[in-house]
MIZALO-921696 format. One line per 5 residues: for each residue x, y, z of N, C-alpha, C. Coordinates in Angstrom, 3 decimals, always signed. Layout:
REM residues N
X:Y:Z:X:Y:Z:X:Y:Z; ...
END
This chain:
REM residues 175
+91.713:+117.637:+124.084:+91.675:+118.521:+122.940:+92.749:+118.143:+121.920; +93.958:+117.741:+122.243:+94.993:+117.166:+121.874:+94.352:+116.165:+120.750; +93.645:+115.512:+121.388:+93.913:+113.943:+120.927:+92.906:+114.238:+119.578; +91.591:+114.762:+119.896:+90.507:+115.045:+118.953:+91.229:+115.431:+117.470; +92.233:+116.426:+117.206:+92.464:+116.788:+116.406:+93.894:+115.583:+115.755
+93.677:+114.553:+116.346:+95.072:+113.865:+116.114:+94.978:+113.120:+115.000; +93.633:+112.759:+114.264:+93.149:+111.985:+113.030:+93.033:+112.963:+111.654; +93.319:+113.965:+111.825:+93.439:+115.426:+111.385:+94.728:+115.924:+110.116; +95.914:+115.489:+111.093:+96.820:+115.960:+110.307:+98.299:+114.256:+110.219; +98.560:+114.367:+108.840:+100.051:+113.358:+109.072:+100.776:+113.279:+110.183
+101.153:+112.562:+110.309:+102.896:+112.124:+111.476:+103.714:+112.797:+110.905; +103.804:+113.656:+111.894:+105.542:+114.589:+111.709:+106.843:+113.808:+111.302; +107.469:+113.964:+110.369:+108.918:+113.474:+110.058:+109.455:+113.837:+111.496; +110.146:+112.532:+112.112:+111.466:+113.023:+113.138:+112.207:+112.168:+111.943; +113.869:+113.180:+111.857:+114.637:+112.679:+110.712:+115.224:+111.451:+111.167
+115.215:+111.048:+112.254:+116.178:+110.110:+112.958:+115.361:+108.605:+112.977; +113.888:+109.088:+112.611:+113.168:+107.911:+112.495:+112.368:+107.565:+111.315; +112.960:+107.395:+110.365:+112.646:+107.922:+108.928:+111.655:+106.359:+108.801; +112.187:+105.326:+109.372:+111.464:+104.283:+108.773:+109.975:+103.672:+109.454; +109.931:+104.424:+111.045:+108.452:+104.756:+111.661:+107.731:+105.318:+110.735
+108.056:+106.313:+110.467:+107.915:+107.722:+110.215:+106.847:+107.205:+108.471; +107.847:+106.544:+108.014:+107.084:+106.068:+107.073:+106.016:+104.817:+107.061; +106.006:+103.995:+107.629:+105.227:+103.141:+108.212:+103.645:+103.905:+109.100; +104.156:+104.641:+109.649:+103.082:+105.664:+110.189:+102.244:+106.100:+109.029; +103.126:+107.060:+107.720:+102.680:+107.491:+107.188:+101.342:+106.680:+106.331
+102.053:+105.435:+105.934:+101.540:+104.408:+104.799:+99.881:+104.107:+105.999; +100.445:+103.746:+106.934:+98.963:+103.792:+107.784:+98.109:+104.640:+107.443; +98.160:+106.376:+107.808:+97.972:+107.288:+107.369:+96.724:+107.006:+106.487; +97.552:+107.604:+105.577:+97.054:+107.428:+103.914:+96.077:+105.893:+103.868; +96.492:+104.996:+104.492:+95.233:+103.839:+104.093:+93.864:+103.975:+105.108
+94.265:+105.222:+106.071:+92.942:+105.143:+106.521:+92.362:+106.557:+106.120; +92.497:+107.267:+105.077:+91.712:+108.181:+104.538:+90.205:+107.506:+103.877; +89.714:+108.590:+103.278:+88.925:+108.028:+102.129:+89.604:+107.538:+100.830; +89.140:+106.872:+100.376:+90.029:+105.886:+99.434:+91.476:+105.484:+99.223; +91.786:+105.385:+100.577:+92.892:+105.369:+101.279:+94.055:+104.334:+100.276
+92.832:+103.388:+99.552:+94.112:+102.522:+98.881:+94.581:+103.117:+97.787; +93.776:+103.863:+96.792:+93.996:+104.200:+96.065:+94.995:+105.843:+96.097; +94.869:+106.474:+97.722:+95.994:+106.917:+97.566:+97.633:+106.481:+97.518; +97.724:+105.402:+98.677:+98.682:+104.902:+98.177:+99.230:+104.275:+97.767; +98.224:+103.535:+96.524:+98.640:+103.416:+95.222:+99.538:+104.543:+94.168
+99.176:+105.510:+94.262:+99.647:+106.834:+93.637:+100.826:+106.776:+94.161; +100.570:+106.534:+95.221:+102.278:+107.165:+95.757:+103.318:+105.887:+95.430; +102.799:+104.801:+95.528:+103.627:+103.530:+95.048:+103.885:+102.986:+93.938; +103.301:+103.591:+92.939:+102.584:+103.488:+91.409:+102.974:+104.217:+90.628; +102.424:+105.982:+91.009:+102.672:+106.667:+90.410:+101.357:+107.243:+90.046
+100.798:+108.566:+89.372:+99.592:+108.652:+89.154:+98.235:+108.776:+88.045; +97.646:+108.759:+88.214:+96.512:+108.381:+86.826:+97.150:+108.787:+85.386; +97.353:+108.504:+84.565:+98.051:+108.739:+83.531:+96.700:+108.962:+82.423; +96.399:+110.470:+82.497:+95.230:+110.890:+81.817:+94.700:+110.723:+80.656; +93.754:+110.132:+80.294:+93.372:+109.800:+78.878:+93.188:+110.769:+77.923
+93.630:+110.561:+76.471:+93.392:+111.623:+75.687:+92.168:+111.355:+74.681; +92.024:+112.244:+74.092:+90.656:+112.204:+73.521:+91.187:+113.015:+72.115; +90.661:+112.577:+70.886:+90.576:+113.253:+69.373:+89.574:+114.331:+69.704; +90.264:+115.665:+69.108:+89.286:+116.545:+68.684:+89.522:+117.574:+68.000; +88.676:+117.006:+67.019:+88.707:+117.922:+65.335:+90.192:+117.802:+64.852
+90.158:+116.225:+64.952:+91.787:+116.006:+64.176:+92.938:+116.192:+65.017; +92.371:+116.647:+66.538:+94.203:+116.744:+67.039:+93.711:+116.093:+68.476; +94.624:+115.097:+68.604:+94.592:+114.386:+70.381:+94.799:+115.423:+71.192; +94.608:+115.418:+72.572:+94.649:+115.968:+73.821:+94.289:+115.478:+74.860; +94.870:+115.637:+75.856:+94.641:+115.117:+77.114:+93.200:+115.582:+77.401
+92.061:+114.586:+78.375:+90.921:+115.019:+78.412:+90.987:+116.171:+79.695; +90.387:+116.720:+80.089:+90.151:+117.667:+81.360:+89.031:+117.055:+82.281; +89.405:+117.778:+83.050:+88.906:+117.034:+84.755:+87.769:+116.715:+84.487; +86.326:+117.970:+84.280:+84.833:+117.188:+83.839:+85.067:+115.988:+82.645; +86.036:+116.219:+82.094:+85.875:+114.569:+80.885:+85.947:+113.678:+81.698
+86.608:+113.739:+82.478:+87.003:+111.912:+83.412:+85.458:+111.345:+83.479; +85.912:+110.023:+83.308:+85.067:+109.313:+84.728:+84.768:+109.184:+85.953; +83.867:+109.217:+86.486:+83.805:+109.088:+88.187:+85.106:+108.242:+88.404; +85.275:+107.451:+88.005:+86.706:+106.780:+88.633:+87.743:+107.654:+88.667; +88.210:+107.828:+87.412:+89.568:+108.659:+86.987:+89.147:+110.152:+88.046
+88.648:+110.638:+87.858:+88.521:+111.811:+89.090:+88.738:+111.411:+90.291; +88.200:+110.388:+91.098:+88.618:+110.003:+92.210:+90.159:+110.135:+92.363; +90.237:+108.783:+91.132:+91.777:+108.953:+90.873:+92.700:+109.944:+91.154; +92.132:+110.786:+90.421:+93.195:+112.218:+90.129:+93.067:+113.422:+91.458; +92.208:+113.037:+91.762:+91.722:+113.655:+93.476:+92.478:+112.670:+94.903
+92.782:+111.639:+94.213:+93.572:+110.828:+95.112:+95.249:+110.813:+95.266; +95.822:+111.139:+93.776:+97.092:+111.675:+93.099:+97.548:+113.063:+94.201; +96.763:+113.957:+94.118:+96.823:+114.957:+94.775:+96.911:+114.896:+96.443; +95.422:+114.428:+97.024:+95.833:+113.980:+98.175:+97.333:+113.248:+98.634; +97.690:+112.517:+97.817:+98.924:+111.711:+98.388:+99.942:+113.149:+98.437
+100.223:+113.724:+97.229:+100.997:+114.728:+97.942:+100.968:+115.378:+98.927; +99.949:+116.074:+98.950:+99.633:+117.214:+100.035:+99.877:+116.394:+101.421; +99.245:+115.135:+101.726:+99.382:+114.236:+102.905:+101.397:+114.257:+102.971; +102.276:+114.010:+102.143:+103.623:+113.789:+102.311:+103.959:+114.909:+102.699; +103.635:+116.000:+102.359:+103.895:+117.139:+102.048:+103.719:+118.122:+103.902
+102.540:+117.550:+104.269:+101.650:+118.041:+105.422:+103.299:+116.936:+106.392; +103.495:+116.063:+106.461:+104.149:+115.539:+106.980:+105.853:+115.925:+107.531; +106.136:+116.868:+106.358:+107.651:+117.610:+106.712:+107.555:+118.382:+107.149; +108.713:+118.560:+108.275:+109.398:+119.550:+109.183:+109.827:+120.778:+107.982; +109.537:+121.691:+108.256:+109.741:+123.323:+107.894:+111.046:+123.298:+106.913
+112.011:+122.588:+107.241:+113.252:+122.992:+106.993:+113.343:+121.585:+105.274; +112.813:+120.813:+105.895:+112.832:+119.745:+104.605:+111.510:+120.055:+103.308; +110.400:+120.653:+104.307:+109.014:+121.229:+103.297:+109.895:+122.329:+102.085; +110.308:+123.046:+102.580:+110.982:+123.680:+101.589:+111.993:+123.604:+100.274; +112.545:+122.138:+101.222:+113.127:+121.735:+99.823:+112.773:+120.714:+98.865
+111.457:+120.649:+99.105:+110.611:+119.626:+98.484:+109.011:+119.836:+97.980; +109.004:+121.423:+98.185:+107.665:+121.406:+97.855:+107.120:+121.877:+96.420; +108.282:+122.233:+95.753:+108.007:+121.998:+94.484:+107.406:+121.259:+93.294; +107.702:+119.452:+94.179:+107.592:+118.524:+93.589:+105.878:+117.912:+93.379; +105.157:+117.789:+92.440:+103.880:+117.665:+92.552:+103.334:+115.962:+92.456
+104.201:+115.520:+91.950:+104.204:+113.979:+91.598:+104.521:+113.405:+93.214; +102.845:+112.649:+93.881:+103.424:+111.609:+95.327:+104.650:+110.593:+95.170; +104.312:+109.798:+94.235:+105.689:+108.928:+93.797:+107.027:+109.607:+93.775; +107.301:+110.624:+92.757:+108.802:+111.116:+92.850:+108.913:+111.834:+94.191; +108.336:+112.785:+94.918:+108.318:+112.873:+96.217:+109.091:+112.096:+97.384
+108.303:+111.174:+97.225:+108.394:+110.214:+98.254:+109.698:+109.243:+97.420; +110.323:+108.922:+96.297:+111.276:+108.333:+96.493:+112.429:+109.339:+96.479; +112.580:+110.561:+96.002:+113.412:+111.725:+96.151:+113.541:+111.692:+97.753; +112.759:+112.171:+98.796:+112.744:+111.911:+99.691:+113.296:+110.693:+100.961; +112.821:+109.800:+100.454:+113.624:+108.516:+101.074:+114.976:+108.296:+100.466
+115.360:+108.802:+99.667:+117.385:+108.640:+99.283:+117.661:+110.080:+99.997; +116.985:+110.795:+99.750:+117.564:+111.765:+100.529:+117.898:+111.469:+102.120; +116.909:+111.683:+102.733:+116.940:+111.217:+103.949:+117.819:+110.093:+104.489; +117.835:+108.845:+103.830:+118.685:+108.093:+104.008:+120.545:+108.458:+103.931; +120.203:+109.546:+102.961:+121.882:+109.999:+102.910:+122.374:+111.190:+103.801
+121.366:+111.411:+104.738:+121.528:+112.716:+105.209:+121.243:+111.976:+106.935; +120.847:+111.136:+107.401:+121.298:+110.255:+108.359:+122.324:+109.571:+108.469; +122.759:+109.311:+107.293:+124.026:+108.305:+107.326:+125.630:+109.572:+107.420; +125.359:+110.793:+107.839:+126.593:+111.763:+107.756:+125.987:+112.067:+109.572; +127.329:+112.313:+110.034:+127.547:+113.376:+111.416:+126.536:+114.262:+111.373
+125.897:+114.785:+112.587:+124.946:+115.456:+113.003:+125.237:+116.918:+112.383; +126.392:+117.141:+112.574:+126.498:+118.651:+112.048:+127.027:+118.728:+110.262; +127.906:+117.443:+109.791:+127.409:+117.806:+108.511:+126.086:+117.571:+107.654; +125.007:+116.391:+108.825:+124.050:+116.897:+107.525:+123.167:+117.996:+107.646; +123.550:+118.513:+108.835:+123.149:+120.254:+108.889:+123.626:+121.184:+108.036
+124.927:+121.058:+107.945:+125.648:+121.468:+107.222:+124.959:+121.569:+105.264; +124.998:+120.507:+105.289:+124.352:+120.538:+103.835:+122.847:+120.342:+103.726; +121.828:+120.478:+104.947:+121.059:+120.831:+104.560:+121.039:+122.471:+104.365; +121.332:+123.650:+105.129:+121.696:+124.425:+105.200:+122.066:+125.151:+103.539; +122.987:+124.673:+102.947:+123.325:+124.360:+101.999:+122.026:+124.252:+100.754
+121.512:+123.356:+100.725:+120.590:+123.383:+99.790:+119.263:+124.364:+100.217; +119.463:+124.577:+101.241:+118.440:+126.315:+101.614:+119.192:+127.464:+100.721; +120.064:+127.721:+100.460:+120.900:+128.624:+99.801:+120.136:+128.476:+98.390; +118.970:+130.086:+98.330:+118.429:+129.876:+97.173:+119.695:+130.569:+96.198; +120.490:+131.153:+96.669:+121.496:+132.161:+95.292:+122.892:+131.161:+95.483
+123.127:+129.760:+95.197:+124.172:+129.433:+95.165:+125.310:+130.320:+94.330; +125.311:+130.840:+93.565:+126.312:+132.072:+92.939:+127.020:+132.592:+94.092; +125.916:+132.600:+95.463:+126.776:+133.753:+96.710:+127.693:+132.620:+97.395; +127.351:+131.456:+97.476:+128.017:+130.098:+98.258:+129.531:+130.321:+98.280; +130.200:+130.224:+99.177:+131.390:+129.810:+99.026:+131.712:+128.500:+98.929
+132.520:+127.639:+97.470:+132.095:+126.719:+97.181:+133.260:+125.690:+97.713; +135.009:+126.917:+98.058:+135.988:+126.230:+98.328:+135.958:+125.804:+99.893; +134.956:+126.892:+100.746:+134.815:+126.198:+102.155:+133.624:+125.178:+102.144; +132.787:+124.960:+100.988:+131.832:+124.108:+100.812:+132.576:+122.758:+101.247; +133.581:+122.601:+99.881:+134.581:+121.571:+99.578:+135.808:+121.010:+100.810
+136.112:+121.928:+101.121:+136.910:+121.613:+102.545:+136.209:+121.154:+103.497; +134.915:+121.798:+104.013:+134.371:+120.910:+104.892:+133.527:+119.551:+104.326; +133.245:+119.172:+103.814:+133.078:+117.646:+103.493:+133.988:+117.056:+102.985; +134.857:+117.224:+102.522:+136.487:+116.624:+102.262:+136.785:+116.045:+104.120; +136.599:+116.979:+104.942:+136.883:+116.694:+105.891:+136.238:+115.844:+106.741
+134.751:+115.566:+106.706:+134.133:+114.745:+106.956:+134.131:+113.260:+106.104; +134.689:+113.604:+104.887:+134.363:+112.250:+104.165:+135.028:+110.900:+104.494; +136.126:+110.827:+105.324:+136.310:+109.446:+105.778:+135.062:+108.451:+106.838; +134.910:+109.606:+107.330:+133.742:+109.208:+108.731:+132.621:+108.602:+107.871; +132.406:+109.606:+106.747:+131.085:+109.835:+105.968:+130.853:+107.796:+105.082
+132.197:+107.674:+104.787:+132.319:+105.993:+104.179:+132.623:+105.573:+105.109; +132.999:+105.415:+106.356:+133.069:+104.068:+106.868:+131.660:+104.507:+107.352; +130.945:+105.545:+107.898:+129.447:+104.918:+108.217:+128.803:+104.038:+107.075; +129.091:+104.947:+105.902:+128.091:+104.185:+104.595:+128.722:+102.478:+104.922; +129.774:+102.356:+104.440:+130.212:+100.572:+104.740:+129.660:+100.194:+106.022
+129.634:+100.495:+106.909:+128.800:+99.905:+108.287:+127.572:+99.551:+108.103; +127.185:+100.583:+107.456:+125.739:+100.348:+107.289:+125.200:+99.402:+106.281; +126.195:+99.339:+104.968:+125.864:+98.384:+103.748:+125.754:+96.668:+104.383; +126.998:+96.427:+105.304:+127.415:+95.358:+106.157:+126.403:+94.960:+106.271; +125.323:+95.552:+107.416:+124.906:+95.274:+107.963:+123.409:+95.957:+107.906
+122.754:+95.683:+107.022:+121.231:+96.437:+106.164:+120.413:+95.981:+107.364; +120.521:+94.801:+108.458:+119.420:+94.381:+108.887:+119.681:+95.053:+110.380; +118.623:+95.385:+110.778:+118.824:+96.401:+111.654:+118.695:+95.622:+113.304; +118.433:+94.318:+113.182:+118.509:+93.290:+114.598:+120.193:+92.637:+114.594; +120.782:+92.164:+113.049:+122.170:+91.961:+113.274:+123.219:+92.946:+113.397
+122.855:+93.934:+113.236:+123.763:+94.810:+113.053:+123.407:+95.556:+114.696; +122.745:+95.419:+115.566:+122.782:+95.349:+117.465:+123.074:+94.186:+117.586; +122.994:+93.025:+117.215:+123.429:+91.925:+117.735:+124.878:+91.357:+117.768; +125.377:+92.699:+116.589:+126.750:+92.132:+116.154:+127.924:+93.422:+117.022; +127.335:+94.248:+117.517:+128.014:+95.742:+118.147:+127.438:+95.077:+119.539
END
């Protein structure tokens, strides 16, 4: 029963495996229906809608104006989100579901993530936590500041470890 429904929904983000995770995803998405052309959108960016004159003033056309293509298109734009979107854990969906564009998504997303692996387990809890805080006004901003002040030595020599060593076979081969 498991398995039946497994072609169904995206690969869950685990944060720790961000670069499966995406590789999974890109699979994903190329085995939908028009699978390339979704992620095209997401690598691209999406249909950039044609405008049309009328009665002297341009405008973007609306959905029945398209072409059978451009609708696909723009039906494919969409899918790519919702697919990225279907893919986050509860705690990251929220701080990202605003975003309607697959492209900015997904590269907002991958710097994020990347900077939020590269900190101690509990500060990037810490500041995810943090950006859940819809009334920053209530934040306390001086214990904000003290605790990552306090993490921030750890916080650069991971980043330099990691710059060192981008390739992920020398950098076990070299530890």
């Amino acid at each position: 029963m498991i398995l039946s429904g497994a072609d169904n929904r995206p690969p869950m983000l685990d944060k720790d495996l961000y670069d499966s995770w995406k590789s999974r995803m890109e699979l994903y998405m190329q085995n939908r229906e028009h699978g390339r052309m979704i992620l095209e959108s997401v690598e691209h960016g999406p249909l950039i809608w044609p405008t049309v004159e009328d009665n002297g003033v341009i405008r973007m056309k609306k959905y029945a104006e398209l072409s059978a293509a451009e609708k696909i298109q723009a039906d494919c734009d969409m899918k790519a989100t919702n697919i990225i979107l279907q893919g986050l854990p509860a705690d990251i969906y929220s701080l990202m579901n605003h975003h309607r564009v697959a492209k900015d998504l997904w590269e907002i997303f991958q710097v994020n993530i990347k900077f939020l692996n590269s900190l101690p387990p509990e500060w990037s809890k810490f500041v995810t936590n943090v950006k859940l805080v819809k009334d920053l006004h209530t934040s306390n901003f001086d214990q904000l500041h003290a605790y990552l002040e306090q993490h921030e030595l750890h916080a650069n020599e991971v980043r330099i470890m990691r710059e060192r060593n981008q390739d992920a076979l020398a950098f076990v081969a070299n530890q």
